[in-house]
Residue, then its C-alpha position, 0 to 999 in steps of 0.5 A: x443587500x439581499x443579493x449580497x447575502x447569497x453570493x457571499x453564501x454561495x461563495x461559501x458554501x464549499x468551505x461550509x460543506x466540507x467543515x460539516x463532512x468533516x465534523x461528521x467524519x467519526x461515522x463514515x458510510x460505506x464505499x468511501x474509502x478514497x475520501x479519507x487520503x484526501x481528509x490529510x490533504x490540500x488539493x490532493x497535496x499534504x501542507x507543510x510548514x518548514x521547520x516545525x517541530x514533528x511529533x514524531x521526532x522521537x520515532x522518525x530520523x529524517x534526512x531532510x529539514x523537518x515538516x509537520x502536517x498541517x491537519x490534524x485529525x486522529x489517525x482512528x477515523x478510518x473510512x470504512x468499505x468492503x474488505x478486498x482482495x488484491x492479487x499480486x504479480x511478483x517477478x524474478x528475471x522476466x519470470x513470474x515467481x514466488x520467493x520468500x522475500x526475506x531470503x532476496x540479497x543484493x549480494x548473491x546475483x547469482x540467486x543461490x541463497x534465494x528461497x523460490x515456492x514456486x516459478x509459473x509457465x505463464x507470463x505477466x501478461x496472462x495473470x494481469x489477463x486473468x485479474x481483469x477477466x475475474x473483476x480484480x483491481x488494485x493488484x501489484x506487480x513487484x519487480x524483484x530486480x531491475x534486470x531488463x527482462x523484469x521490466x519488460x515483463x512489468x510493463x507487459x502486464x501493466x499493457x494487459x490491464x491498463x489501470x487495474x495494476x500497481x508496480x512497484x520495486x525501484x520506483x524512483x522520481x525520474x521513472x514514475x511516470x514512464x510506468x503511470x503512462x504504461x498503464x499503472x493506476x499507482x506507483x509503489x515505493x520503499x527504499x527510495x524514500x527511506x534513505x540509508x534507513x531514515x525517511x528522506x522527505x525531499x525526495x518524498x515531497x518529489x515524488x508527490x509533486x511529480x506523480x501525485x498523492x493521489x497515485x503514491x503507495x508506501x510500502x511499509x513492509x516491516x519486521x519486528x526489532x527489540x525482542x518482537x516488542x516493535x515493528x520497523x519498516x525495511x528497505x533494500x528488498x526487505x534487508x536492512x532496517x530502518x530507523x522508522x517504526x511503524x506505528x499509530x504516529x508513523x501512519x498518520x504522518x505518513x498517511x498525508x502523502x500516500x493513496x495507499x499503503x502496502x504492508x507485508x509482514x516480513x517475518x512470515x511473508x512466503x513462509x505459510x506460517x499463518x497470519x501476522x494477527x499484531x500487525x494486522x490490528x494495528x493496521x486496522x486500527x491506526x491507518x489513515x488511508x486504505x491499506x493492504x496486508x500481505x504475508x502468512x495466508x494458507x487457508x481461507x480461515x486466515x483471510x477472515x481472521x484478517x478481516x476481522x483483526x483489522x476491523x474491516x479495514x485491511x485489504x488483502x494478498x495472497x500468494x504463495x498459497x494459491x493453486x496458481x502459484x503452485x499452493x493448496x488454497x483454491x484462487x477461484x474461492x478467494x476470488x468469490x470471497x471477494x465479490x461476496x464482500x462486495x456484495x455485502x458492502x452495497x446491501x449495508 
């Protein structure tokens, strides 16, 4: 009987552990910033049951049939770590550039209505370089376009750095994993999965079937609609709305299928006009999952003022503002701010 007992305790013990965890999970420690992706999933896979009705069906169209998650836990519950900064590699025609991404149109080929801050004499190749030599992970390598030579120069970067980049810009379910294999930790997808401006669940199902939850970021990038009352996410490099909001509802939903998300702030991404501080808040207050803020940085003072709006919780990028791509703000003193934070997470 005895021995009974234990083996039915044993067996268990695993279900027992993680009910406490997740009972204890309104008090994270420090450094577990992956552990809460997976408090929205099964097995790195987020459960569905089909045509249940969403709560977010008043925010979200979808163009598929209608899913819910199956756990539900407040999206406030945020896995607390060091406030990071994540580099960027964004490349225009095989160069690496710094475009004002609200002035990229499908429509121009010919680049005239493209605002540029800044186009480098080095390649991909050396910047990935660079990141990996100064201690840097999770950066993103952005292909503004699907020219060859763009991705050849992706591809080049991601070779440089194996692991230590994410890519995105037309990431699709048939070519996510050639670019997992050519050495990106994560995919980075947008338009794909917002569809003719509604969230298209079958493909985003595909895409964590095929790459994985664990390796999945959303790009949540958005602008505000309404008279600045709301943000909408949009897609087709950052041109058309979408019917879907960003806000605490939209970012629990979608925090059951990604790793990560990438957010920027459209309206002032490029442009050095300061931080978009409302977003950030609401980044810091109601994202799941780690998420990393881009848009608006010119000086040091803007990457506190992020640190402290999204509660220690968003992660940042800074671009056109940097002396490497052309900018005022020292790349050596964020990249020192950075391992500061590092630091300073291990002593707590």
């Amino acid at each position: 009987q005895n021995r009974k007992r234990h083996r039915s305790l044993i067996l268990h013990l695993p279900r027992l552990l993680t009910s406490v965890a997740a009972s204890a999970i309104p008090f994270p420690a420090p450094k577990m910033r992956t552990c809460s992706s997976q408090l929205y999933s099964n097995g790195g896979i987020a459960c569905f049951h089909k045509n249940q009705s969403s709560p977010l069906n008043k925010h979200l169209k979808f163009s598929g049939p209608l899913f819910s998650t199956q756990t539900k836990r407040s999206s406030r519950v945020q896995v607390v770590s060091a406030v990071q900064f994540r580099p960027c590699i964004d490349i225009h025609r095989g160069k690496v550039k710094q475009i004002v991404g609200s002035t990229l149109s499908d429509l121009k080929e010919d680049g005239s209505v493209l605002v540029t801050n800044f186009e480098s004499d080095k390649s991909a190749e050396e910047y990935a370089k660079m990141y990996k030599e100064d201690g840097l992970t999770g950066g993103h390598v952005i292909m503004l376009g699907a020219d060859p030579l763009s991705q050849a120069a992706a591809i080049g970067a991601l070779h440089a750095y194996p692991g230590g980049l994410q890519i995105g810009g037309g990431i699709n379910s048939e070519n996510c994993l050639r670019y997992i294999d050519e050495g990106a930790s994560h995919v980075i997808v947008t338009s794909y999965v917002f569809n003719n401006g509604k969230l298209d669940l079958e493909r985003l199902k595909d895409l964590v079937k095929i790459v994985g939850k664990q390796r999945l970021i959303l790009d949540l990038s958005c602008r505000k609609k309404d008279g600045g009352r709301r943000y909408a996410i949009v897609t087709d490099r950052w041109q058309k709305f979408s019917d879907v909001l960003l806000d605490e509802k939209s970012l629990e939903f979608l925090g059951g299928f990604a790793d990560e998300f990438l957010v920027h702030g459209v309206d002032v991404e490029g442009k050095k006009l300061g931080i978009d501080e409302e977003l950030v808040a609401l980044l810091g207050n109601y994202s799941p999952i780690p998420v990393t803020y881009a848009g608006g940085v010119t000086v040091m003072d803007d990457i506190e003022r992020i640190k402290e709006a999204g509660k220690g919780r968003v992660d940042v990028t800074v671009g056109s503002a940097l002396d490497i791509f052309g900018g005022d703000l020292p790349y050596k003193d964020v990249v020192a701010w950075h391992h500061k934070q590092e630091h300073s997470s291990t002593l707590h």
